[in-house]
N, C-alpha and C positions, 0 to 999 in steps of 0.2 A: 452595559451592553457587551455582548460577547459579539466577537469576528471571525467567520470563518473563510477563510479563503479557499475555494476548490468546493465551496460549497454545494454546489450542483452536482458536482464529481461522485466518485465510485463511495470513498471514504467517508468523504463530508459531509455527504449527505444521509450516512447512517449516522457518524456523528451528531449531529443536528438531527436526525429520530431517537437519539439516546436523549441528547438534552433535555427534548420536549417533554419524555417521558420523565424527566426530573423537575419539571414542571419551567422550563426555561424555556420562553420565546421571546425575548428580549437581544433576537440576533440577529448580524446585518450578515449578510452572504455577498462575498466578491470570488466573481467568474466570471468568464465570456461564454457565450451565450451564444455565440458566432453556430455554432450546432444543438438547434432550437431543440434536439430530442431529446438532450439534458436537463431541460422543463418539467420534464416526466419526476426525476427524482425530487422535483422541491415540489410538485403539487399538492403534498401530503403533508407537508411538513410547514411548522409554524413557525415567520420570521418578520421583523420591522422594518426591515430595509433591503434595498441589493443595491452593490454598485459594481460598475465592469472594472474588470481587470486592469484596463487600459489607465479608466479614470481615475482607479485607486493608487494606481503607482504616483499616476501626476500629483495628485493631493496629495499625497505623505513628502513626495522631495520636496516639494512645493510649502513644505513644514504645515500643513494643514493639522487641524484638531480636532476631536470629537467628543461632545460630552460622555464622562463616565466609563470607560471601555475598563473591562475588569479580566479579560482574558484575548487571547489571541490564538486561534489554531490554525495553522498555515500548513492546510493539507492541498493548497494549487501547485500545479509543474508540471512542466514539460516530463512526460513519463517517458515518452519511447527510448525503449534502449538502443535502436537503430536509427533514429536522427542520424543527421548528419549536416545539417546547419548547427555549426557551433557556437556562432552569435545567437542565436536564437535563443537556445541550449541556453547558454550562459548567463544572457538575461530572464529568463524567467524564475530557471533553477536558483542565480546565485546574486544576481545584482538585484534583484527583487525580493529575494530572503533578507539581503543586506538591510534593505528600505524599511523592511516591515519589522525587523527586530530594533530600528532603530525608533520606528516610530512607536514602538510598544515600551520602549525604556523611557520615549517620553511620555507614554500614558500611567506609566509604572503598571503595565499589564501583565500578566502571565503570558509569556511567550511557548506554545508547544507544536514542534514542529516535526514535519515528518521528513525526514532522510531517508537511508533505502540502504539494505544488505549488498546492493551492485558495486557499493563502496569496497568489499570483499575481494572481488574481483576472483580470479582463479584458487583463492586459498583454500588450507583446508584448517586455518584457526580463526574462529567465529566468535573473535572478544574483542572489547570494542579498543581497542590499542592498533595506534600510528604502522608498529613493525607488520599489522597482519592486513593491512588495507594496500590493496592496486588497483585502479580503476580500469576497466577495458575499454569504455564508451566515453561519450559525449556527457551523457545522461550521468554513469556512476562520479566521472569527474567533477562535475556541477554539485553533484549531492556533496562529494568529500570536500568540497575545497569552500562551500560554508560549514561544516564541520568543523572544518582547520580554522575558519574565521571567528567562528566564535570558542575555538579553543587557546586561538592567539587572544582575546580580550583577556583569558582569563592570568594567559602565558606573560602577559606586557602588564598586571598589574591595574587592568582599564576594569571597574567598576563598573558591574553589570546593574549589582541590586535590583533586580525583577528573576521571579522563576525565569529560569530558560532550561529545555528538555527538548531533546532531540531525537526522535523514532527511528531505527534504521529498521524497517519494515521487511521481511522477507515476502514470499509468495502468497500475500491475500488474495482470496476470492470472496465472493459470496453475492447476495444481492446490491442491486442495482449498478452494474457493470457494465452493462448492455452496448452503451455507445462509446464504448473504448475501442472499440475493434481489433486489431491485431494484437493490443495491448491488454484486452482481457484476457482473465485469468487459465489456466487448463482447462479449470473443471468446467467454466461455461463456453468452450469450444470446444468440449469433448461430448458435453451437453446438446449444444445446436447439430454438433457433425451426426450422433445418435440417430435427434428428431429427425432428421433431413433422411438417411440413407442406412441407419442401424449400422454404420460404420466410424467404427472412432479413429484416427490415426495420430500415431506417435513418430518420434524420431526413432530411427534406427541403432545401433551401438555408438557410442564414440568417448574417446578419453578413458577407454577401457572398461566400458559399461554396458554389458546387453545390449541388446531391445528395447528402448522402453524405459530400462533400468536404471537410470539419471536418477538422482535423490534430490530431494528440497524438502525445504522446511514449508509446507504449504500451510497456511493457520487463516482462520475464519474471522470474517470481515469481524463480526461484532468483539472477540475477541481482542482486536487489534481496537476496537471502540474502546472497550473494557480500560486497557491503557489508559487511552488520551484521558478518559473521566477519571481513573485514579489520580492521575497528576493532578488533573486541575481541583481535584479535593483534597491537594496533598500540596501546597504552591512552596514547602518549604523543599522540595526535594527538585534537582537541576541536573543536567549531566547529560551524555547520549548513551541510549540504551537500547538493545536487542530487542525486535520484540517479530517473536515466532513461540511456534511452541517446545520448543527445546529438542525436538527429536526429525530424522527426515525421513521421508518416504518416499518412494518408486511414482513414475506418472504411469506405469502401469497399477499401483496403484488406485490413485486421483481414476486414469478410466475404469477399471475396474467397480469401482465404487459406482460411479456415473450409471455404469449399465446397469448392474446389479437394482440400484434404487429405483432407475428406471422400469428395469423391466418386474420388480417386485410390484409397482405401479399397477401392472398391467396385468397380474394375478401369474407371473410368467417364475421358472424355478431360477434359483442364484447361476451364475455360472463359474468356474473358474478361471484362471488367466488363463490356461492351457486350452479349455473349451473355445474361452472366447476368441481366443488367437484361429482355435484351428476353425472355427464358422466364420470367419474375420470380423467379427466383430469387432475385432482390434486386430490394426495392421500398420505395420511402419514404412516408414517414409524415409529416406536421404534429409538428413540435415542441409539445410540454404548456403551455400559459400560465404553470404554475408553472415553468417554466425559464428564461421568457424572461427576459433580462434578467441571468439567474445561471447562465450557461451556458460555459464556454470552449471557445470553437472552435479556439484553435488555441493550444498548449504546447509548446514544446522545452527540454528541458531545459540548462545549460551547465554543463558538467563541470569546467569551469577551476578553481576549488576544490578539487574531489573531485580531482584531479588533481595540485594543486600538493600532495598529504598524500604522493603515492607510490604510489598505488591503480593499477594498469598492468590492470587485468582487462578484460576486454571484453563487450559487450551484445548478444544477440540482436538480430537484426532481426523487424520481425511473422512474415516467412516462415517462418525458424526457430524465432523461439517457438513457432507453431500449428502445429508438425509436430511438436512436442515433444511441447505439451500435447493435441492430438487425440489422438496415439498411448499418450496415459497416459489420458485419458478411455474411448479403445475398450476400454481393462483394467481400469478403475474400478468 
């Protein structure tokens, strides 16, 4: 049996459509469920089991067992980066990650888990080493500080013997997003803000950057699938690793893209960022007070890890990605 956790979720749930497509339904899914519209992403998808989130915690401290478990992918957590409950924060991100890498060393399972680039914090060196990680938030601190957990196992000499691989995930989008709300991606808020009123808006200059002109490594949900399946057909390889597409782009960009695919849609001509600013098609907006300060304007990812394992796959560009994901949102 495979386990996913967050299986409902944005990730997981394309996870669990890659697997299937590997001919794998032999998988339990743990989520909460508490936001019934997350149902949407598992009615496609084939699995043997669910259990809630709540219940699965009890059962693992609880030293509970399960026959046969031969992977583990723990793509659940607290995502927002604006929380502000830190207990909250803490336990789902980090005392729950605790739990479940524990109970996967007693399944002797493949443990792969997903971290997050927010570990980065303001830097502008994007490798996975201690000196270039600051956490801003609630959220990035929870990510690093099981990071540091399972990089103390290996620090004290404590005996993992099971894969374990850690994702620090930059800017994914892609399908089935939807009920993440504030927490989805650009390109599907740049997306709905379009449908709604043919106006996209962006943040305005800040930390010495245009309009708009904030960089990130934004890389395509299936892409970041792509990953998790190499590892888990790869269990002899462990460690935390990068994974975006190595290069960053503008969210004027990401909207640019959005419209352009959109309005290609529609038999309509490209436009340029210049056009579309001056029909406002794209218009910026004052950055929130609650961001200042914990905000990253600019992330690239560096694959030289993810690379030096054997991983030869390749990353969408924004272009590519939002021609993908428009063309599955217009059938969604």
């Amino acid at each position: 049996m495979i386990i996913v956790t967050g299986g409902a979720g944005f990730i997981g749930s394309n996870l669990i459509k890659a697997l299937n497509r590997e001919g794998v339904e032999n998988i339990m899914v743990v989520d909460n469920l508490t936001n019934a519209e997350k149902i949407k992403n598992l009615s496609d998808l084939k699995i043997v089991d669910y259990m809630d989130q709540h219940e699965f915690y009890d059962f693992m401290v609880d030293g509970g067992e399960l026959d046969s478990v031969s992977a583990v992918f723990h793509q659940g957590a607290c995502s927002d980066t604006m929380a502000t409950d830190g207990e909250y924060v803490l336990h789902n991100n980090f005392t729950y990650s605790k739990a479940l890498f524990h109970f996967s060393k007693r399944h002797q399972a493949q443990f792969i888990y997903a971290s997050s680039a927010a570990v980065y914090g303001n830097g502008s060196v994007f490798v996975e080493q201690p000196e270039n990680e600051s956490a801003l938030n609630a959220y990035a601190w929870s990510k690093l500080l099981f990071d540091d957990y399972i990089r103390g196992q290996h620090a004290h000499d404590i005996p993992i013997d099971i894969q374990c691989a850690g994702l620090r995930y930059f800017n994914v989008y892609g399908p089935r997003e939807f009920h993440k709300g504030r927490m989805a991606s650009v390109a599907w808020h740049c997306y709905n803000q379009y449908q709604e009123d043919h106006n996209v808006r962006l943040f305005s200059g800040s930390d010495g950057y245009a309009d708009g002109e904030q960089v990130r490594d934004f890389v395509y949900v299936d892409d970041v699938v792509g990953v998790n399946l190499f590892l888990w057909k790869n269990p002899g390889v462990s460690g935390i690793f990068n994974v975006g597409t190595g290069r960053c782009q503008s969210f004027n960009d990401v909207a640019l893209a959005v419209i352009n695919h959109c309005r290609q849609s529609r038999g309509k001509e490209m436009l340029t960022l210049a056009e579309a600013v001056a029909t406002q098609e794209i218009t910026y907006i004052a950055m929130p007070d609650a961001l200042i300060g914990k905000y990253q304007s600019y992330t690239q990812a560096d694959l030289s890890q993810l690379k030096s394992t054997g991983f030869s796959g390749s990353f969408d560009n924004v272009n590519q990605g939002i021609a993908k994901y428009i063309a599955w949102l217009s059938t969604a």
